[in-house]
C-alpha positions as CSV (number, residue, x, y, z in Angstrom):
1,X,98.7,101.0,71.8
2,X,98.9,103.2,74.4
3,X,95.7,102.8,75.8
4,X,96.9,98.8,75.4
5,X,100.0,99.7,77.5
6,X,98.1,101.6,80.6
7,X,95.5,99.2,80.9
8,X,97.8,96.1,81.3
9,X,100.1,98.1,84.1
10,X,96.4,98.9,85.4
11,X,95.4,95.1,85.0
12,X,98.5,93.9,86.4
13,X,97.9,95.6,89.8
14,X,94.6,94.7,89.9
15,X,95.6,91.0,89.5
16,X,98.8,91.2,92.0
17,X,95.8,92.8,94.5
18,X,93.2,89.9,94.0
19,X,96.7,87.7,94.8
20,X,97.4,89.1,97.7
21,X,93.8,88.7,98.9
22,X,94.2,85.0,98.1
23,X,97.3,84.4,99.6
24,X,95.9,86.3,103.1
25,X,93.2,84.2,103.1
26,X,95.7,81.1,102.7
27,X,97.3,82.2,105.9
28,X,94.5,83.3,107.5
29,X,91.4,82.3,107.0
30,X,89.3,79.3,108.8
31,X,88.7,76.2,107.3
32,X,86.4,73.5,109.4
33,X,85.1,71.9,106.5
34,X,88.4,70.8,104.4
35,X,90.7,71.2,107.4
36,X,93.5,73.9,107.3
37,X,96.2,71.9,104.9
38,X,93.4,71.6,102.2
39,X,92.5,75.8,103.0
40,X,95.9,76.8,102.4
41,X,96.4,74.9,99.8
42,X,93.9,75.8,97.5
43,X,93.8,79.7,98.4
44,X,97.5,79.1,97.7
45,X,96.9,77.8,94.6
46,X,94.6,80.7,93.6
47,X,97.1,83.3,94.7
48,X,100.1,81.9,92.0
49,X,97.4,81.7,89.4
50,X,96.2,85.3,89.9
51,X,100.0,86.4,90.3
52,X,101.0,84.8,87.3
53,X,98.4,86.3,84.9
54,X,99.5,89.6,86.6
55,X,102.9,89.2,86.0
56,X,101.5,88.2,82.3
57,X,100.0,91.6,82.1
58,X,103.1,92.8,83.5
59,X,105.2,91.4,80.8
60,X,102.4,92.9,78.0
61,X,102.9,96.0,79.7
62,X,106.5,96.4,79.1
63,X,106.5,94.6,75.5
64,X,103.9,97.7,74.6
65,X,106.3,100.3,76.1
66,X,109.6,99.2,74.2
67,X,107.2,98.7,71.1
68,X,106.1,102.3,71.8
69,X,109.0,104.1,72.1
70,X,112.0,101.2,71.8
71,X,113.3,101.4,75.4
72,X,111.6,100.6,79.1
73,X,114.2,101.0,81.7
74,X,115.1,104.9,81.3
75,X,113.4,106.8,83.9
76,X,112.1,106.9,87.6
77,X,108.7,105.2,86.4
78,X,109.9,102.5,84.1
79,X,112.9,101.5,86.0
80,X,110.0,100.9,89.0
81,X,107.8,99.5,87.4
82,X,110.4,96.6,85.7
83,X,111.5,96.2,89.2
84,X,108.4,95.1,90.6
85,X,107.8,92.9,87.1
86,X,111.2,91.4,88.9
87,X,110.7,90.9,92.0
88,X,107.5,89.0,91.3
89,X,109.4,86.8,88.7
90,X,111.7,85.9,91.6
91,X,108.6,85.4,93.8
92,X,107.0,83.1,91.5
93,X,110.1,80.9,91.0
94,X,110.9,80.9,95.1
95,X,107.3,79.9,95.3
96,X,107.3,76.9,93.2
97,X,110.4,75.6,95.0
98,X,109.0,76.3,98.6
99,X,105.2,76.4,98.2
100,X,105.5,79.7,101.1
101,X,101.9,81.5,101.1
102,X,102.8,83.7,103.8
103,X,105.7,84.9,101.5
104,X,103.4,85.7,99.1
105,X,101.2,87.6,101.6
106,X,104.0,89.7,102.1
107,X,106.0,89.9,98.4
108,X,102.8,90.9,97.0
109,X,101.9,93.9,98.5
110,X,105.6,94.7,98.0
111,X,104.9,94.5,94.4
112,X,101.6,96.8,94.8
113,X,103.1,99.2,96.5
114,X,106.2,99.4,94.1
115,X,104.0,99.9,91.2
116,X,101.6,102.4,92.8
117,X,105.0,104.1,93.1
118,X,106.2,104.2,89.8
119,X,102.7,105.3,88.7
120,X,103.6,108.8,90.6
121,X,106.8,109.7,88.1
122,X,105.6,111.3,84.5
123,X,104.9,108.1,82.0
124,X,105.3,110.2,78.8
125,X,107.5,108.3,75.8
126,X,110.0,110.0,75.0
127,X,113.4,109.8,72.9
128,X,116.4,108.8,74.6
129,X,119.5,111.7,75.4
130,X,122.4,110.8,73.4
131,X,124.2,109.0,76.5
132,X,121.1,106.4,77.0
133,X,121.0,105.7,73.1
134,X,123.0,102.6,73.4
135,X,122.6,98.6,73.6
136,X,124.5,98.7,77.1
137,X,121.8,100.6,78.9
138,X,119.4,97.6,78.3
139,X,121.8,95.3,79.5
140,X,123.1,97.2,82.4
141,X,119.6,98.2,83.2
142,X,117.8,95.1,82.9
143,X,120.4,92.8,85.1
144,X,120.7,95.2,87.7
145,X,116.8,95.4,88.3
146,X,116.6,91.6,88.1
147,X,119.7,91.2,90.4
148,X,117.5,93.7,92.9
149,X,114.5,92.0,92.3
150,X,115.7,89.0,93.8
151,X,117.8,91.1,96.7
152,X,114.1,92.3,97.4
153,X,112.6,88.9,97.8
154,X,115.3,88.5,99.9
155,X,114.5,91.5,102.1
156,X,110.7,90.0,102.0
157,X,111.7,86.7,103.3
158,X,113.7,88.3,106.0
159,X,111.0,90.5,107.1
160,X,109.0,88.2,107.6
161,X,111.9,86.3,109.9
162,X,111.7,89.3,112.2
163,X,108.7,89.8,112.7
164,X,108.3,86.0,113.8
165,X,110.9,85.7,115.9
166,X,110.1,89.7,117.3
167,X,106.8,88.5,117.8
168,X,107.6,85.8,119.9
169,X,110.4,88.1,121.8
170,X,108.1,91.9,122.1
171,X,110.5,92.7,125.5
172,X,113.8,92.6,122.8
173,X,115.3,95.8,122.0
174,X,114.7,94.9,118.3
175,X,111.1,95.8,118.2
176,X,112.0,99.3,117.9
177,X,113.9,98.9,115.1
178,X,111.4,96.4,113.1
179,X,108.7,99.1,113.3
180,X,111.2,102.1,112.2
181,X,111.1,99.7,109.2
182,X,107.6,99.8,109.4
183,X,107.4,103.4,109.1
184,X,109.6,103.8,106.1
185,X,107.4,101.3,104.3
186,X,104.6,103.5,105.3
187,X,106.2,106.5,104.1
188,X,106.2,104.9,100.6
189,X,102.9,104.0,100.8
190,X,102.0,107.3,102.3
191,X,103.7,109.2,99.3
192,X,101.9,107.4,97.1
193,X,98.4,108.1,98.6
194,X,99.2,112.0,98.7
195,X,100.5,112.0,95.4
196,X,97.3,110.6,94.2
197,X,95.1,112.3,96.1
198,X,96.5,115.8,95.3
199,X,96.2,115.0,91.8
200,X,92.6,114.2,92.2
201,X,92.3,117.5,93.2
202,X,94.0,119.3,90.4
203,X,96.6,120.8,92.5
204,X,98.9,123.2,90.8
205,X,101.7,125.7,92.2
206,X,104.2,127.5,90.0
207,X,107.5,128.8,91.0
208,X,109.6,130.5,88.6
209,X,113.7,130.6,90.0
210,X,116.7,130.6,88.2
211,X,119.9,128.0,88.2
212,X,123.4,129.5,87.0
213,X,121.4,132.4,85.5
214,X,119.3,130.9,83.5
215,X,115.6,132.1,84.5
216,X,112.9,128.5,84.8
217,X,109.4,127.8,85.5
218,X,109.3,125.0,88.2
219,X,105.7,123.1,88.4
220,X,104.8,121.6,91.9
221,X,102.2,118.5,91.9
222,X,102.0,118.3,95.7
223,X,102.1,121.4,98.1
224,X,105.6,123.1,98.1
225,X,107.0,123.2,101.3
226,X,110.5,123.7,100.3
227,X,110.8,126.0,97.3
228,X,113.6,127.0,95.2
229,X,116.4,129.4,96.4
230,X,115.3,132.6,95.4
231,X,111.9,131.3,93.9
232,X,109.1,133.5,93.3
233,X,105.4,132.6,93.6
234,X,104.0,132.8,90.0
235,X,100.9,130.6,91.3
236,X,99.7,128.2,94.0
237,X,96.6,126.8,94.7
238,X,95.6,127.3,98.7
239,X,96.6,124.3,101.0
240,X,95.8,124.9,105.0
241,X,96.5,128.5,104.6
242,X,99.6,127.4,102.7
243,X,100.0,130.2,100.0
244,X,104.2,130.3,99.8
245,X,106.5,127.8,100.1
246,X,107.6,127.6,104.5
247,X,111.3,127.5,103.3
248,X,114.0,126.9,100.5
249,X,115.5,123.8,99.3
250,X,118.9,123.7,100.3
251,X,121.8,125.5,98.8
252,X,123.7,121.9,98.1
253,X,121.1,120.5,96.7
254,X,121.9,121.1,92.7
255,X,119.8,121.0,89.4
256,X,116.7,122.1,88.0
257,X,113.9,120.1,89.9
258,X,116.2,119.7,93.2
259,X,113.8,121.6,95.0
260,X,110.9,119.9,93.5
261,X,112.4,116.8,94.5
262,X,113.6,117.4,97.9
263,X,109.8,118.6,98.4
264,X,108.5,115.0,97.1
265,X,110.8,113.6,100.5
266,X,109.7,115.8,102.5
267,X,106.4,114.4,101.8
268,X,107.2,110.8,102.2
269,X,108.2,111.5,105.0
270,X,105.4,113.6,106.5
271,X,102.7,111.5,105.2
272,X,104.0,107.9,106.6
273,X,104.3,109.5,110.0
274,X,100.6,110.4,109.6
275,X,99.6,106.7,107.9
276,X,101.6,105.3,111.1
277,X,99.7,107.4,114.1
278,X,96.4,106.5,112.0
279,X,97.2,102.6,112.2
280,X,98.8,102.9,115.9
281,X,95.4,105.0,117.3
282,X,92.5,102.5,114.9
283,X,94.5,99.1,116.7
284,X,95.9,100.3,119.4
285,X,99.1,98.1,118.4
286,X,102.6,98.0,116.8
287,X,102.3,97.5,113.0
288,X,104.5,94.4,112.8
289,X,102.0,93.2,115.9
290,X,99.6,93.5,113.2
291,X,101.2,91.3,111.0
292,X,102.5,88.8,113.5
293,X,99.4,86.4,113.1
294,X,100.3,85.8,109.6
295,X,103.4,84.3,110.6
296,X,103.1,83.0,113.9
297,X,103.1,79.3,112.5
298,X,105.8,79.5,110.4
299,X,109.3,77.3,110.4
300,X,112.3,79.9,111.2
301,X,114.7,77.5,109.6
302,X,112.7,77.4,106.3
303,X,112.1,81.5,106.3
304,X,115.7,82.3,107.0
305,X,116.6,79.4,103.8
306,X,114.1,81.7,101.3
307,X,116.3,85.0,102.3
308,X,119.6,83.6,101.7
309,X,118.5,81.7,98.4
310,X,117.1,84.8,97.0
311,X,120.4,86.9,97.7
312,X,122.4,84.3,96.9
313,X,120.6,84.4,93.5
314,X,120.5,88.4,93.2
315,X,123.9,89.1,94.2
316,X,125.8,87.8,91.2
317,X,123.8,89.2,88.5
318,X,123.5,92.6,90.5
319,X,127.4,92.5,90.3
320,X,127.3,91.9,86.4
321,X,124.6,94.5,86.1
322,X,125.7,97.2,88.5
323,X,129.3,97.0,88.1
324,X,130.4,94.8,84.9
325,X,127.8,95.8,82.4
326,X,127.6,99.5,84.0
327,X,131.4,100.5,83.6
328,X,131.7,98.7,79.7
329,X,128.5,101.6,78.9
330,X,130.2,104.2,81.4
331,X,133.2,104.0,78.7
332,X,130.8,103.6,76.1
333,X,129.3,106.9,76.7
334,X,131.3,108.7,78.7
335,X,134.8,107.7,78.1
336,X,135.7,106.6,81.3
337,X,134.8,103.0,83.3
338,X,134.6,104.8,86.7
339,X,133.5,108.5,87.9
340,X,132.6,108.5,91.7
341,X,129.2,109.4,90.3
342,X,126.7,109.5,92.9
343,X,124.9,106.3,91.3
344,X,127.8,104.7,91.2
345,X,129.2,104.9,94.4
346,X,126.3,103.7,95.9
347,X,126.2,100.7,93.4
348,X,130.0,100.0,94.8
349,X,128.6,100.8,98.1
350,X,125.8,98.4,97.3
351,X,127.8,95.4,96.2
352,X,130.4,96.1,99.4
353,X,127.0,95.5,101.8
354,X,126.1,92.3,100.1
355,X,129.9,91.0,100.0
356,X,129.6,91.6,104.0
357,X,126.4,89.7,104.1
358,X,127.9,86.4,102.3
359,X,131.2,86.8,103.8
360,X,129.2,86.8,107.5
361,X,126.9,84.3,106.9
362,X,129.1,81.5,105.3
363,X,132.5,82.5,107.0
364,X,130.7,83.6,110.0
365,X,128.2,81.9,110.4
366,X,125.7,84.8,110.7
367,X,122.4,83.3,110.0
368,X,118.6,83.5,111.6
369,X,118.3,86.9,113.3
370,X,121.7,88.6,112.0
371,X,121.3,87.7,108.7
372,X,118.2,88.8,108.7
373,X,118.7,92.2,110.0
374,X,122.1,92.1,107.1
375,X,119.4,91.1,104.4
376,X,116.6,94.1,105.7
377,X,119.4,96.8,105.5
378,X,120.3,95.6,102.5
379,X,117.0,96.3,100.9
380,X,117.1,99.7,102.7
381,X,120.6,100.7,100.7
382,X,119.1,99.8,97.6
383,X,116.0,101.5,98.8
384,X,118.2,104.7,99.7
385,X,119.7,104.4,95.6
386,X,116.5,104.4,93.8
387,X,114.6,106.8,96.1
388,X,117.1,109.5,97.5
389,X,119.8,109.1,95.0
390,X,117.7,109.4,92.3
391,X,115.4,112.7,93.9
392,X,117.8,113.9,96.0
393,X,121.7,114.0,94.7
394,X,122.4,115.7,91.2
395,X,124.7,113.8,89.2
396,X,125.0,112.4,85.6
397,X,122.2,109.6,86.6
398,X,120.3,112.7,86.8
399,X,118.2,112.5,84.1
400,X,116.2,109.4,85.8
């Protein structure tokens, strides 16, 4: 069953790649023969199909995993994988109701890249602590990545508005900040490439520190450039002359693998500003110039409709997930509805950001360009929660 569960995760990318190849070619390709209505049309048609057998796959995937060990929402890599399994499920449904192959041009490698990135975390089943052992993590879980799922679509849909109406406007002071977006996707993506290529290699470093006096052995699967506070080299494999860590983690940073996570950043970070001055010095261009031609036709209007719908669908059942569902199990197993837990003040801080964004919009009358630059740093909090909350800040979410 196991093998059952890997190889549908595996199939599922596979599939949501062949989609995105479809949906490209929708957008993109040349059609003299049928004309370009009849082109998009049936490339677009291919794309859903392939995306909804990989969302089937998807779906087998996680079916397997709760049959295997009776949860699939409790860590780093099966939170992110049900979140992409989300936020294609919202893609599929904004699809039918708009028929938009350039959104799923752009939701697809979203989904890609999100399940590369959950493949990084360790995918071992294991029993739940004591404080996850209850029916209210499933709930609180499950809403809160579908709520985000749809917030992500969102983000997509937005993205997409920007780099339209930046691509029509490359003198506006935007452009910067559309490709610092770029970047940080490119530091996911670039995370994921060095995580996978360093464990193609077999790389191994050991570190053996201590945390409130208690003496541990710290494993490293990527080059340690930040090491624990007081660590000592036990072993490392050589990397560019690379044989001890260049500094420590620091001081604030608490818990056993802080280090080891504050390392992983460190990483993103180091290999999407390499992935980024590869693109720039192969094109010669901006990487949203590089997407431009796959929206250059598109309705504004229509785009900036998508976004909205999508948050306007997330928002409601992230508040039931995030805050409704999470305090009843924060009682539940902690005694208490509300702790200023990292987690949680970035779920309140999260719901506050949205509040703004339908507050502006309807009151306001923010929409087009503002709301789509509300909608994009949206995504980025919730980005900033499952990322650098999660690898980052110790707290009693720690255990994801």
């Amino acid at each position: 069953m196991v093998q059952v569960m890997e190889y549908a995760l595996l199939g599922a990318f596979i599939f949501y790649l062949f989609a995105t190849i479809a949906f490209v070619t929708a957008v993109t390709g040349k059609a003299s023969r049928v004309g370009k209505e009849a082109h998009t049309r049936t490339w677009g048609n291919w794309g859903i199909i392939l995306t909804i057998i990989g969302v089937a796959l998807h779906l087998v995937f996680i079916v397997t995993r709760v049959l295997l060990g009776g949860h699939f929402t409790s860590n780093m890599f099966e939170f992110t994988a049900f979140l992409c399994f989300t936020i294609v499920a919202v893609f599929i449904v904004l699809f039918f109701l708009y028929r938009s192959v350039t959104l799923g041009a752009f939701a697809m490698p979203i989904a890609m890249l999100m399940v590369a990135y959950a493949a990084v975390f360790p995918k071992d089943v294991e029993p739940l602590i004591p404080a996850l052992q209850s029916n209210w993590l499933h709930i609180h879980v499950t809403t809160v990545a579908v709520g985000q799922g749809a917030l992500a679509v969102g983000f997509v849909a937005a993205l997409i508005y920007l780099i339209r109406w930046v691509g029509m406007n490359r003198k506006s002071k935007t452009a910067i900040w559309l490709e610092v977006i770029m970047v940080t996707i490119l530091m996911v993506a670039g995370f994921v490439i060095t995580t996978f290529l360093f464990s193609a290699t077999d790389y191994e470093a050991t570190i053996q520190h201590s945390v409130e006096g208690q003496p541990l052995v710290q494993e490293y699967d990527l080059p340690p450039i930040a090491g624990p506070h007081n660590g000592k080299v036990v072993q490392m494999d050589s990397f560019l002359g690379m044989n001890n860590p260049l500094f420590e983690a620091p001081s604030w940073m608490k818990g056993e693998e802080a280090a080891k996570k504050f390392n992983s950043v460190l990483w993103s970070v180091l290999s999407g500003l390499v992935l980024y001055a590869v693109l720039r010095l192969l094109f010669r261009k901006r990487v949203y110039e590089l997407l431009y031609p796959l929206v250059r036709n598109l309705d504004l209007e229509k785009v900036d409709e998508i976004s909205y719908r999508a948050i306007a669908i997330g928002f409601p059942i992230f508040t039931l997930g995030g805050l409704v569902f999470a305090m009843i199990w924060a009682h539940e197993a902690w005694g208490r509805f509300w702790g200023w837990d990292p987690k949680e003040t970035w779920a309140l801080i999260t719901w506050l950001y949205y509040s703004g964004y339908l507050h502006l919009r309807l009151s306001r009358g923010w929409i087009g360009l503002k709301s789509s630059w509300l909608a994009v740093g949206g995504f980025a909090v919730i980005m900033f929660n499952l990322i650098a909350i999660n690898l980052v800040f110790a707290g009693l979410h720690s255990y994801a």
